[in-house]
PDB file of the backbone (N, CA, C, O) and the ligand in Angstrom, with CONECT records:
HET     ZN  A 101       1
ATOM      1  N   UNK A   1     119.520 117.607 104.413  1.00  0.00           N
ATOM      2  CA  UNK A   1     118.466 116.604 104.272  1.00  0.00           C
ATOM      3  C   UNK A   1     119.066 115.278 103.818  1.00  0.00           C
ATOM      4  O   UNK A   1     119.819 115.363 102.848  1.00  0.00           O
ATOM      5  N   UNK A   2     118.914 114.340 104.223  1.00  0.00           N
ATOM      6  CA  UNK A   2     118.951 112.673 103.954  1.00  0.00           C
ATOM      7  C   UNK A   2     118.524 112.040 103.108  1.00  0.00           C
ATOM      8  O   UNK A   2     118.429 112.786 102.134  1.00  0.00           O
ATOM      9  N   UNK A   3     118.196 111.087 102.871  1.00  0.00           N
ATOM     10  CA  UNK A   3     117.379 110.628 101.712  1.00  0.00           C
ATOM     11  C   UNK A   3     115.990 110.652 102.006  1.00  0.00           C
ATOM     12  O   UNK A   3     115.743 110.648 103.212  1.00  0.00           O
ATOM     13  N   UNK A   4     115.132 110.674 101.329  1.00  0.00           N
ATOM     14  CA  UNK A   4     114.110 110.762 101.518  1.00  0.00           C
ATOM     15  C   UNK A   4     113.197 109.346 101.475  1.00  0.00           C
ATOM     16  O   UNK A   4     113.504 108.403 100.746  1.00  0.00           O
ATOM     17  N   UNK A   5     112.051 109.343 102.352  1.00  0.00           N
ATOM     18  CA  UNK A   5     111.674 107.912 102.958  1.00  0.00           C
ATOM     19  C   UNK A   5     110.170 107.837 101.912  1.00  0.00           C
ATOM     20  O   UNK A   5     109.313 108.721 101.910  1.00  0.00           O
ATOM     21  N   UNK A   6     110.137 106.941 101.316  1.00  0.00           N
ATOM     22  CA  UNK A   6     108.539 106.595 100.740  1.00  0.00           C
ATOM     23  C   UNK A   6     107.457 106.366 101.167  1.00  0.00           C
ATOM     24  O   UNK A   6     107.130 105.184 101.061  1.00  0.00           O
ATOM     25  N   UNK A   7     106.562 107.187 101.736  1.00  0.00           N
ATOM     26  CA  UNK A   7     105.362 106.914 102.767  1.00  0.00           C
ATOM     27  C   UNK A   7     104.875 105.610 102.270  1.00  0.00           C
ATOM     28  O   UNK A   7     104.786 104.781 103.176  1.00  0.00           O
ATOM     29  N   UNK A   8     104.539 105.188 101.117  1.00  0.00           N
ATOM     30  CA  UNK A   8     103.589 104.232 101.016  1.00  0.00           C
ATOM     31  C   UNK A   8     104.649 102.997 100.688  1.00  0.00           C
ATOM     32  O   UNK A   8     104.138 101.975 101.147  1.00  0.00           O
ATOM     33  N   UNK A   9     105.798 102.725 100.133  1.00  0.00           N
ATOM     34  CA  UNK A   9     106.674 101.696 100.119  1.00  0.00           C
ATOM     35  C   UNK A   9     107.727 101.569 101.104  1.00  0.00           C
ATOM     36  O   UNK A   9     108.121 100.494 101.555  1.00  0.00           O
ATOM     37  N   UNK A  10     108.340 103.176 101.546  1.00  0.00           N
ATOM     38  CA  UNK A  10     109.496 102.690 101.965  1.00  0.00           C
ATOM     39  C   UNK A  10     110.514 102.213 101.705  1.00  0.00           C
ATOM     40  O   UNK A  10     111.228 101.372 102.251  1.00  0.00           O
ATOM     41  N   UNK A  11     110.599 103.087 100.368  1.00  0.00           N
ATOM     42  CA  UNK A  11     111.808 103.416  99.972  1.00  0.00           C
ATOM     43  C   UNK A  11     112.739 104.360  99.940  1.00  0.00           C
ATOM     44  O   UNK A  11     112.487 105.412  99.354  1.00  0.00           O
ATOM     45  N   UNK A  12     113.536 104.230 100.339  1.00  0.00           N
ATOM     46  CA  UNK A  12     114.928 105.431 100.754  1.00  0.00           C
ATOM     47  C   UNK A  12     115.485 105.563  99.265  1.00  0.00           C
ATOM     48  O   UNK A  12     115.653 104.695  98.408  1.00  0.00           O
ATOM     49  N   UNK A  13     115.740 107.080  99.239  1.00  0.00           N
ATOM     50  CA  UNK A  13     116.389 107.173  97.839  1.00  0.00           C
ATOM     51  C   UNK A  13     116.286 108.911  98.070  1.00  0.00           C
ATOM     52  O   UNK A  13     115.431 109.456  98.768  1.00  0.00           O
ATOM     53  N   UNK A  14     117.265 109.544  97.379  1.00  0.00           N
ATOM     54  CA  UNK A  14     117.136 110.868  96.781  1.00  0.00           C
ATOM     55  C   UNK A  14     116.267 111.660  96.102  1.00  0.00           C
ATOM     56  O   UNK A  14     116.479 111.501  94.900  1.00  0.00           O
ATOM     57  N   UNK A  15     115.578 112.272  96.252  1.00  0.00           N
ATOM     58  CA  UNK A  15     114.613 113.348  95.919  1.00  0.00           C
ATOM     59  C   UNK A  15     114.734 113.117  94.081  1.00  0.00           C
ATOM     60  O   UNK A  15     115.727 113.607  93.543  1.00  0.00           O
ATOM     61  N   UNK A  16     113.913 112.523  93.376  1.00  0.00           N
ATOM     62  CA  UNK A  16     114.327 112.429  92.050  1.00  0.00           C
ATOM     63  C   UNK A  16     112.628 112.731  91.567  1.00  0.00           C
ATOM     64  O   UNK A  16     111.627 112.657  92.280  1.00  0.00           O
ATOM     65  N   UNK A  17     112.753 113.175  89.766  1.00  0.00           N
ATOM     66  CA  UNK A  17     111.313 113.326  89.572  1.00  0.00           C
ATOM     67  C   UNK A  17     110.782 112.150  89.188  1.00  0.00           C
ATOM     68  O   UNK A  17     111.337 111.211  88.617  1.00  0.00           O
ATOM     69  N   UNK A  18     109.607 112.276  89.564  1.00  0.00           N
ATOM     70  CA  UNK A  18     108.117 111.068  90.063  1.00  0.00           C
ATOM     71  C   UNK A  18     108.069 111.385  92.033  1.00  0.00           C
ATOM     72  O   UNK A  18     107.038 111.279  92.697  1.00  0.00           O
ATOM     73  N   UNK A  19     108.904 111.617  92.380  1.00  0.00           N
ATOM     74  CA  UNK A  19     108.400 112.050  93.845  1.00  0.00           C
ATOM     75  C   UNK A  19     107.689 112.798  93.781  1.00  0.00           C
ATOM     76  O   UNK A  19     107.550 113.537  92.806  1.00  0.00           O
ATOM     77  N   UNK A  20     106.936 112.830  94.950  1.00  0.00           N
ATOM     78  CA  UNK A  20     105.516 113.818  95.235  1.00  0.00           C
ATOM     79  C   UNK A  20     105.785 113.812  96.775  1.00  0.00           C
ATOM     80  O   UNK A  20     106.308 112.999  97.538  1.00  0.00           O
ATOM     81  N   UNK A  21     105.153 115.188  96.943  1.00  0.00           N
ATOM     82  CA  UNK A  21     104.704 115.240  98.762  1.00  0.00           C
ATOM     83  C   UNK A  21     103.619 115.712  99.059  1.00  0.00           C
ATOM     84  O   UNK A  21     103.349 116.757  98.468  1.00  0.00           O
ATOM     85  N   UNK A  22     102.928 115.361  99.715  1.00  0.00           N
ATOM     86  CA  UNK A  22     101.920 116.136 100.257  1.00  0.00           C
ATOM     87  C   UNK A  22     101.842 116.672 101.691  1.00  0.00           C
ATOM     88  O   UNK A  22     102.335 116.045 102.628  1.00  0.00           O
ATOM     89  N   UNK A  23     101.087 118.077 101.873  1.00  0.00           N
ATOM     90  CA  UNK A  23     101.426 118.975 103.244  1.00  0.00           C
ATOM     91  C   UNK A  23     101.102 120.165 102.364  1.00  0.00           C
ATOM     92  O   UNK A  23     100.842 120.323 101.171  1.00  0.00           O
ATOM     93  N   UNK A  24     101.263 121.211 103.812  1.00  0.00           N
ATOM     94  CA  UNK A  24     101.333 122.463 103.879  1.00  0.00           C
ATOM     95  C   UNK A  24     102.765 123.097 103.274  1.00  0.00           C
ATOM     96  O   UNK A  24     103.596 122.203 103.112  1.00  0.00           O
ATOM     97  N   UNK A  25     103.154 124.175 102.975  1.00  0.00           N
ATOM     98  CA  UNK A  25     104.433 124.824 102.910  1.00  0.00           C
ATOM     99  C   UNK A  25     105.082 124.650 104.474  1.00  0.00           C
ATOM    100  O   UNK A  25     106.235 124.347 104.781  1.00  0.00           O
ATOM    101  N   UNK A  26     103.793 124.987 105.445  1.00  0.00           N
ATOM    102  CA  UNK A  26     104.549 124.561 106.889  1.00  0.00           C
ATOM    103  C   UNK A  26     104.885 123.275 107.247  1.00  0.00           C
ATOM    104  O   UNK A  26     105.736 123.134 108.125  1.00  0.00           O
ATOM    105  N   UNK A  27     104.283 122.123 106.636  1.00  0.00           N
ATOM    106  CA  UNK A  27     104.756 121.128 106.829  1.00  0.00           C
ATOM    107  C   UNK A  27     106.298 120.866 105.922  1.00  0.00           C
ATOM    108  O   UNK A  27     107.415 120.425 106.192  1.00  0.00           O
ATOM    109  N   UNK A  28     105.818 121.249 105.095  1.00  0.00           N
ATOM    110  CA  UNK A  28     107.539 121.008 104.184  1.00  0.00           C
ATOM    111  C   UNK A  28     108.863 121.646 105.003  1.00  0.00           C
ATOM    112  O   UNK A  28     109.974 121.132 105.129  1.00  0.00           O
ATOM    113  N   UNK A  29     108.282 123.190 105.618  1.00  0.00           N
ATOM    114  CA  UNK A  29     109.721 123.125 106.260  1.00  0.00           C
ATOM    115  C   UNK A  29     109.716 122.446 107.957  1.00  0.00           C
ATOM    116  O   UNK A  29     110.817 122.180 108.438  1.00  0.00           O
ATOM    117  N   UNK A  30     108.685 122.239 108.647  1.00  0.00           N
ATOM    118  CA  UNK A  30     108.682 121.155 109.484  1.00  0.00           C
ATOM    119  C   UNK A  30     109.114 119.742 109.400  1.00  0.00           C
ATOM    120  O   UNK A  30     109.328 118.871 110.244  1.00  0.00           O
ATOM    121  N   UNK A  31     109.175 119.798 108.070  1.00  0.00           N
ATOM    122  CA  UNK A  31     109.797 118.682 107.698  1.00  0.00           C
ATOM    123  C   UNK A  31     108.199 117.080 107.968  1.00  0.00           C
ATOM    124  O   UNK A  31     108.450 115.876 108.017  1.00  0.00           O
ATOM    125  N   UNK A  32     107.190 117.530 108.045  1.00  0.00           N
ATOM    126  CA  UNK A  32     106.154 116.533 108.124  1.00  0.00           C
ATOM    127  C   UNK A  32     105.409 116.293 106.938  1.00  0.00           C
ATOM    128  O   UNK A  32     104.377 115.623 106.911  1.00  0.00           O
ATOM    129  N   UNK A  33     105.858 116.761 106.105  1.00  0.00           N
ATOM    130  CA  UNK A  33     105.197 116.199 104.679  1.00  0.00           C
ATOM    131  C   UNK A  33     105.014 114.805 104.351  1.00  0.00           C
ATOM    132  O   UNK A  33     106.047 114.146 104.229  1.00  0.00           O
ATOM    133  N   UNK A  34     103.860 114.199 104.178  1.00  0.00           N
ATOM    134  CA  UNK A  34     104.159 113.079 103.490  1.00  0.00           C
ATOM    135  C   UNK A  34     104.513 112.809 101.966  1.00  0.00           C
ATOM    136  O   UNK A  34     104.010 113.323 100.967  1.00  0.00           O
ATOM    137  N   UNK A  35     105.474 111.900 102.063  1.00  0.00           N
ATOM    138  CA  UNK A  35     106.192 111.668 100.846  1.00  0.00           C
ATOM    139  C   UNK A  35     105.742 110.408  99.564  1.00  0.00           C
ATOM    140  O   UNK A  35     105.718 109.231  99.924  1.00  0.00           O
ATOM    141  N   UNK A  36     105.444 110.727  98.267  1.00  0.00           N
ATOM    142  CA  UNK A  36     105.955 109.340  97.728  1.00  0.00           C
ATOM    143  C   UNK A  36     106.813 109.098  96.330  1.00  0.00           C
ATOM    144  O   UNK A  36     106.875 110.025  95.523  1.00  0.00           O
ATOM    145  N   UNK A  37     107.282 108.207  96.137  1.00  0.00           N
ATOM    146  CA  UNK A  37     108.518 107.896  95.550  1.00  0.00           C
ATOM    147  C   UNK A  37     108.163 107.747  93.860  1.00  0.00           C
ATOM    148  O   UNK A  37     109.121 107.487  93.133  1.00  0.00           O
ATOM    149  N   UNK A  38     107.152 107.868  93.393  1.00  0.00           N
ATOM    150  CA  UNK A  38     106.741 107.812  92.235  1.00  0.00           C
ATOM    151  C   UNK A  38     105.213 107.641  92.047  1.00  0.00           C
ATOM    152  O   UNK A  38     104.586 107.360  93.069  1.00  0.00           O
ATOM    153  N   UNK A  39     104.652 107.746  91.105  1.00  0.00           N
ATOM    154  CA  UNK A  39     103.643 108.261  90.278  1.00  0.00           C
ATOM    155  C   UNK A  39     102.635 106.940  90.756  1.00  0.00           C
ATOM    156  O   UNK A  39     101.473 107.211  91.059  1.00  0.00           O
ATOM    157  N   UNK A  40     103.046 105.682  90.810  1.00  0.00           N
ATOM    158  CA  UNK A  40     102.332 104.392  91.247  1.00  0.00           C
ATOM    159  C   UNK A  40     102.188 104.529  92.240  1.00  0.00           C
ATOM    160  O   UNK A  40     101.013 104.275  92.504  1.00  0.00           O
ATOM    161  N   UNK A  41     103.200 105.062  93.806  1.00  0.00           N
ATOM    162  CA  UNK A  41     103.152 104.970  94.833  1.00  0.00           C
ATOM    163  C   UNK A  41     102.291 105.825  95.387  1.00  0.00           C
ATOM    164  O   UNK A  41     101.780 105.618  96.488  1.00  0.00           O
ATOM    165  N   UNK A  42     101.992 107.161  94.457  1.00  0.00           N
ATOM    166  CA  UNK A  42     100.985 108.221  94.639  1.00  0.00           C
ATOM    167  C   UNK A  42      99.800 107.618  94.280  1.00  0.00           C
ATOM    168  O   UNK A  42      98.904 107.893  95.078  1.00  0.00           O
ATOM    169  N   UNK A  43      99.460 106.898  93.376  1.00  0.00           N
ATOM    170  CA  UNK A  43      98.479 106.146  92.847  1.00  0.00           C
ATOM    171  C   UNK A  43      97.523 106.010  93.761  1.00  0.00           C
ATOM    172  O   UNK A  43      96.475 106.636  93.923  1.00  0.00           O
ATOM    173  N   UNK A  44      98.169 104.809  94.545  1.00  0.00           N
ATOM    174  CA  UNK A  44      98.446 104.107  95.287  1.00  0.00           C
ATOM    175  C   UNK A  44      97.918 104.480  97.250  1.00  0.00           C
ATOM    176  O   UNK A  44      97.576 103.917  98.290  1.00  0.00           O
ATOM    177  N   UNK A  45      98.099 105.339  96.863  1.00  0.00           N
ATOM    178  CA  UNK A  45      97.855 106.335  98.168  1.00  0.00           C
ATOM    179  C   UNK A  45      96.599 107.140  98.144  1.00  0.00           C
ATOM    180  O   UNK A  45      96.435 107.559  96.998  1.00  0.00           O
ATOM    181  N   UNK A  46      95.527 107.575  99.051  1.00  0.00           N
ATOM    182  CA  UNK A  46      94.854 108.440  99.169  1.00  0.00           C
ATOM    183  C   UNK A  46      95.061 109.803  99.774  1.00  0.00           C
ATOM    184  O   UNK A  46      95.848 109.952 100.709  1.00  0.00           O
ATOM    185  N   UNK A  47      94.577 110.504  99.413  1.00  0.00           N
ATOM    186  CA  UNK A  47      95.054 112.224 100.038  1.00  0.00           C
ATOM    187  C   UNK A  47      94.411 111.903 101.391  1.00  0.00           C
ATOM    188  O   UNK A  47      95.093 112.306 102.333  1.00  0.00           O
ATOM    189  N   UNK A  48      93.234 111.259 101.744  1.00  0.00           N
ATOM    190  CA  UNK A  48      93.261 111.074 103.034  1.00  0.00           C
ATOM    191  C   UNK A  48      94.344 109.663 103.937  1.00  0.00           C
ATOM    192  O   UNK A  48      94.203 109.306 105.107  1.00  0.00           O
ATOM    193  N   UNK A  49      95.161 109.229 103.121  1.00  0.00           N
ATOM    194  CA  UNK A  49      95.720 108.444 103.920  1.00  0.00           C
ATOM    195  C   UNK A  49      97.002 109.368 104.309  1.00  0.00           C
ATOM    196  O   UNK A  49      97.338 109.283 105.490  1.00  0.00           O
ATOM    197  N   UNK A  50      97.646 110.103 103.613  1.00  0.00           N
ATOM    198  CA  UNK A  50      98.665 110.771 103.253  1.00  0.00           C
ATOM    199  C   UNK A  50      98.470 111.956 104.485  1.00  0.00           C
ATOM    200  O   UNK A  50      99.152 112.429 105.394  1.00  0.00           O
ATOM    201  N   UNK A  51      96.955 112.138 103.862  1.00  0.00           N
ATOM    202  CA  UNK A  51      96.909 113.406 105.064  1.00  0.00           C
ATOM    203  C   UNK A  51      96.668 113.451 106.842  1.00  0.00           C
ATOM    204  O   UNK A  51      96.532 114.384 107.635  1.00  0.00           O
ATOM    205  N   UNK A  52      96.698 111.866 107.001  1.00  0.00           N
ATOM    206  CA  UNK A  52      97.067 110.959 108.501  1.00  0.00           C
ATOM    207  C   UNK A  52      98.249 111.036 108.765  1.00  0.00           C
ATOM    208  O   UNK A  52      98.543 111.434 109.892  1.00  0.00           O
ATOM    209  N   UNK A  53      99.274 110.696 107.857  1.00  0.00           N
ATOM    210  CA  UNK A  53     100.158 110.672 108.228  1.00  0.00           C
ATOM    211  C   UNK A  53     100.753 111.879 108.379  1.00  0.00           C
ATOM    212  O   UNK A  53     101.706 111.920 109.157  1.00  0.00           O
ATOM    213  N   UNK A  54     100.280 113.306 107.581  1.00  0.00           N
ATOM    214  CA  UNK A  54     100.711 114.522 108.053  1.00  0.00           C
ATOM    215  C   UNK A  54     100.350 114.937 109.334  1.00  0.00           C
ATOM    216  O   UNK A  54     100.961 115.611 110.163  1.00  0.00           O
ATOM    217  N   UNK A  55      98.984 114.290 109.353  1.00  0.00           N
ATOM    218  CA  UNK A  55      98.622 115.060 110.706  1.00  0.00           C
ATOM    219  C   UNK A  55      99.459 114.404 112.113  1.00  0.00           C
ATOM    220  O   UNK A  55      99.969 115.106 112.987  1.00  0.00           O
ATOM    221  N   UNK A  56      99.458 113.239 112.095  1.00  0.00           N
ATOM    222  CA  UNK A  56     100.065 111.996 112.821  1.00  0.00           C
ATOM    223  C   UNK A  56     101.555 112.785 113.398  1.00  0.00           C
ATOM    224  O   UNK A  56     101.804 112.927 114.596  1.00  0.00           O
ATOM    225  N   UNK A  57     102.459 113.250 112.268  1.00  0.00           N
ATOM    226  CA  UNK A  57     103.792 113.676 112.314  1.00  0.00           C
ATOM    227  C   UNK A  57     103.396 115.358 113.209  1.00  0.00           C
ATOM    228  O   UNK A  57     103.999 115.719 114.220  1.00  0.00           O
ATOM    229  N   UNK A  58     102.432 116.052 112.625  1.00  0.00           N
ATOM    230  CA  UNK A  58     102.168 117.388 112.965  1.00  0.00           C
ATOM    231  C   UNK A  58     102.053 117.388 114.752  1.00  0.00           C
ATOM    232  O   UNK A  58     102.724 118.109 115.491  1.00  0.00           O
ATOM    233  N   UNK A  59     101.197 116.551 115.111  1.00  0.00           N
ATOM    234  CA  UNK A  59     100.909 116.573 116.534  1.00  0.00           C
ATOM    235  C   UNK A  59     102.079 115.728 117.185  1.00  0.00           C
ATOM    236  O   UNK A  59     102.341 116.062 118.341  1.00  0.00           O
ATOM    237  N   UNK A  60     102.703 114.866 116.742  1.00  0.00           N
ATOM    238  CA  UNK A  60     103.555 114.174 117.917  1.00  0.00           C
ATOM    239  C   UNK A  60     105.112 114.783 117.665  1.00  0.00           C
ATOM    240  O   UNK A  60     106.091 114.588 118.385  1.00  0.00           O
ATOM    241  N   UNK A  61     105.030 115.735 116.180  1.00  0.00           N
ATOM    242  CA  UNK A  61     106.534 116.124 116.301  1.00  0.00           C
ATOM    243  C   UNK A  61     107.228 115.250 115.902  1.00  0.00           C
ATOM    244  O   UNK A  61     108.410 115.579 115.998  1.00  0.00           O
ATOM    245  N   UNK A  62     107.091 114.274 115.492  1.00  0.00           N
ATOM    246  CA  UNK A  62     107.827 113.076 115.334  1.00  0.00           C
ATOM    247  C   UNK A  62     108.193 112.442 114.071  1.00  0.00           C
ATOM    248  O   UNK A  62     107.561 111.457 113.690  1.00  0.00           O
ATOM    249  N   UNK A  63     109.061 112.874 113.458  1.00  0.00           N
ATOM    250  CA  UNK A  63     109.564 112.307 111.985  1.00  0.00           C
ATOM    251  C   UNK A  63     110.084 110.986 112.090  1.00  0.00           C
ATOM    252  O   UNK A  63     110.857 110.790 111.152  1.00  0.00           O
ATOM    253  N   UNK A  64     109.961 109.779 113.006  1.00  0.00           N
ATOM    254  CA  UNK A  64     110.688 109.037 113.053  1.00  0.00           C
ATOM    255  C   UNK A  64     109.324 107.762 112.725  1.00  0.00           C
ATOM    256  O   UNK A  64     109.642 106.720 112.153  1.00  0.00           O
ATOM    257  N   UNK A  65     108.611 107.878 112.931  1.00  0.00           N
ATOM    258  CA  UNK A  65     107.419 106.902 112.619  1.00  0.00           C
ATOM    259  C   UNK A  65     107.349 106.995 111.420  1.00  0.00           C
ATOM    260  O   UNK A  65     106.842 108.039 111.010  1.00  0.00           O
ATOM    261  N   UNK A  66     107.763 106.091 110.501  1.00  0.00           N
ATOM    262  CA  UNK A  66     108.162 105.653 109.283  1.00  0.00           C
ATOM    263  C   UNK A  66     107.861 104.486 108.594  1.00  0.00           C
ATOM    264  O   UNK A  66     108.416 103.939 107.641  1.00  0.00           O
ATOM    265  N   UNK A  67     106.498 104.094 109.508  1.00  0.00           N
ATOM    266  CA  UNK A  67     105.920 102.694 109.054  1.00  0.00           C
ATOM    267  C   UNK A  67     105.440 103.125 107.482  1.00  0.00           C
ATOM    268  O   UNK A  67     104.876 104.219 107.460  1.00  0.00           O
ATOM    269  N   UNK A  68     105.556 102.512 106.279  1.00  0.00           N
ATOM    270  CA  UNK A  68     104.957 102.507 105.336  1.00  0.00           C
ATOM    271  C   UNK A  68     103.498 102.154 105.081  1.00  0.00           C
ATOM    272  O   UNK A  68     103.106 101.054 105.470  1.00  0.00           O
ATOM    273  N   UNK A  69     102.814 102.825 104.582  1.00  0.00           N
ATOM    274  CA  UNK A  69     101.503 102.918 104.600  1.00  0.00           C
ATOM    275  C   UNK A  69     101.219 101.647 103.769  1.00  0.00           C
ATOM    276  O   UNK A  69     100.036 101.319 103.860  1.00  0.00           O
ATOM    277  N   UNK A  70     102.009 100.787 102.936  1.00  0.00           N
ATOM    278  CA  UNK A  70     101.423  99.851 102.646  1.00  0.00           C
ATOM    279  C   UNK A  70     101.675  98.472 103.650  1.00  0.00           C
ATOM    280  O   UNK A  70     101.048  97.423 103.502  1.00  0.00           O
ATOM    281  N   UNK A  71     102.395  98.627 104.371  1.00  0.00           N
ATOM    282  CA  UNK A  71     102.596  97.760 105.611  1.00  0.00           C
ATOM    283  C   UNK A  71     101.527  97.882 106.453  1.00  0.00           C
ATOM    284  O   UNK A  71     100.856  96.863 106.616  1.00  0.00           O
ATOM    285  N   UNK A  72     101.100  99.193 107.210  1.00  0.00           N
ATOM    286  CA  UNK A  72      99.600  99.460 107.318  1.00  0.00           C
ATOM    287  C   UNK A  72      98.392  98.714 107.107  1.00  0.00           C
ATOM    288  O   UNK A  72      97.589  98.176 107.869  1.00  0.00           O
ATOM    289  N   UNK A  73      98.502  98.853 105.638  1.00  0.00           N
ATOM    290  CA  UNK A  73      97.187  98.076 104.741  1.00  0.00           C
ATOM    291  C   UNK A  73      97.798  96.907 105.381  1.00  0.00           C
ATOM    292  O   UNK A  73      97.526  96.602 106.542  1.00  0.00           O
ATOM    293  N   UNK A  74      98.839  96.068 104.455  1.00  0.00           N
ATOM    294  CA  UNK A  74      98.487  94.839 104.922  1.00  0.00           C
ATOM    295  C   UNK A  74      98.428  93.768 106.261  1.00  0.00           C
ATOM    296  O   UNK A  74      98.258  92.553 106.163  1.00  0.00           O
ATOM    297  N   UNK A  75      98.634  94.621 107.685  1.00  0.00           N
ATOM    298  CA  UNK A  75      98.834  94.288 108.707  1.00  0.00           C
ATOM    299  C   UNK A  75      97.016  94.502 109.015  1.00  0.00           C
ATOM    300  O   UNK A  75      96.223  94.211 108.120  1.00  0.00           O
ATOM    301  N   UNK A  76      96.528  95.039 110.382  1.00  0.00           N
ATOM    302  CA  UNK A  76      95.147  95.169 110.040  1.00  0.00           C
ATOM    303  C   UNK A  76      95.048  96.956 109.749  1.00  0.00           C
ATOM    304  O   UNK A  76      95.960  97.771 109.614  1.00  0.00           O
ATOM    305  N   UNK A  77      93.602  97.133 109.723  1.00  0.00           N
ATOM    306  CA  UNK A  77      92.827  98.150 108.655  1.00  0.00           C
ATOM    307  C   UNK A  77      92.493  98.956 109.905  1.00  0.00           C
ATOM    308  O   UNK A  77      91.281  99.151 110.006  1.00  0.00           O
ATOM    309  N   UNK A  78      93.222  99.475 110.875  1.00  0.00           N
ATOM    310  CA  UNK A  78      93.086  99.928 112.098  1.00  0.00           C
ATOM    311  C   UNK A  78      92.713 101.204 111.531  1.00  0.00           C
ATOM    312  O   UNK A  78      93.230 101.448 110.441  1.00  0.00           O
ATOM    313  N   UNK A  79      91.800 102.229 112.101  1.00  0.00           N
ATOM    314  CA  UNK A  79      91.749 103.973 111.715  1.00  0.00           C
ATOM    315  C   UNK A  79      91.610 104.627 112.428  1.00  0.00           C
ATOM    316  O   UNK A  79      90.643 105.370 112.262  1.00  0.00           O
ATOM    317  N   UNK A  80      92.354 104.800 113.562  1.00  0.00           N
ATOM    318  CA  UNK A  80      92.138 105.659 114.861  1.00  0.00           C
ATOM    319  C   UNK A  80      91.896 107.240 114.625  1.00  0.00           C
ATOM    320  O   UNK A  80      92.326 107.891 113.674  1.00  0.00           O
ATOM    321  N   UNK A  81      91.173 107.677 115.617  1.00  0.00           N
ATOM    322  CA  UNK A  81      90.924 109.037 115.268  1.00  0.00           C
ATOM    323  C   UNK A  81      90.413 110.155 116.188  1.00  0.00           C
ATOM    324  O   UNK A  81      89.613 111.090 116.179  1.00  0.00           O
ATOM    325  N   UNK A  82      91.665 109.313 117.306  1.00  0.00           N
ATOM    326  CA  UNK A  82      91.676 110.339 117.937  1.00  0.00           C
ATOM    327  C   UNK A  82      92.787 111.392 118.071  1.00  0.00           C
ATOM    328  O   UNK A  82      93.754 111.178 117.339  1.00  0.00           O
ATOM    329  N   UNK A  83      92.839 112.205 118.651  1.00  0.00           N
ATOM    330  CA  UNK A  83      93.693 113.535 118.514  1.00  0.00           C
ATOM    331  C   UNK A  83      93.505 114.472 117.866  1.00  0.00           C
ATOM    332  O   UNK A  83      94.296 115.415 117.898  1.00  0.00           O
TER     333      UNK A  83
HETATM  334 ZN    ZN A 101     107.115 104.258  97.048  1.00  0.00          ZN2+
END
């Protein structure tokens, strides 16, 4: 495993405590968990935003979409919902 990516900042760094993830046990070893980097960044986050981005990763397979959820917010307030 690599460093680990901050869903809501986007920050790269090593698995240290104040990280959090959220997912399934199947997502953790799928590796689609969403991640965040400390206790503010969890704050910060909703279990339903978190749980978009699990689902998002779950259906396309795709660990590489790595936009930070607060880039998200401040770009527009898009909420698609399909799939
Ligand atoms: Zn963060």
């Amino acid at each position: 495993m690599g460093p680990h990516i901050c869903d809501n900042c986007g920050t790269h760094s090593e698995w240290r405590p104040g990280w959090s993830w959220y997912g399934s046990h199947i997502d953790s070893e799928d590796n689609t968990v969403a991640r965040t980097c400390s206790p503010a960044c969890r704050d910060e986050t909703t279990d339903a935003e978190l749980d978009a981005v699990v689902r998002r990763r779950r259906a396309a397979r795709d660990t590489t979409d790595l936009t930070p959820l607060r880039a998200h917010r401040t770009t527009t307030q898009e909420m698609t919902t399909d799939g």
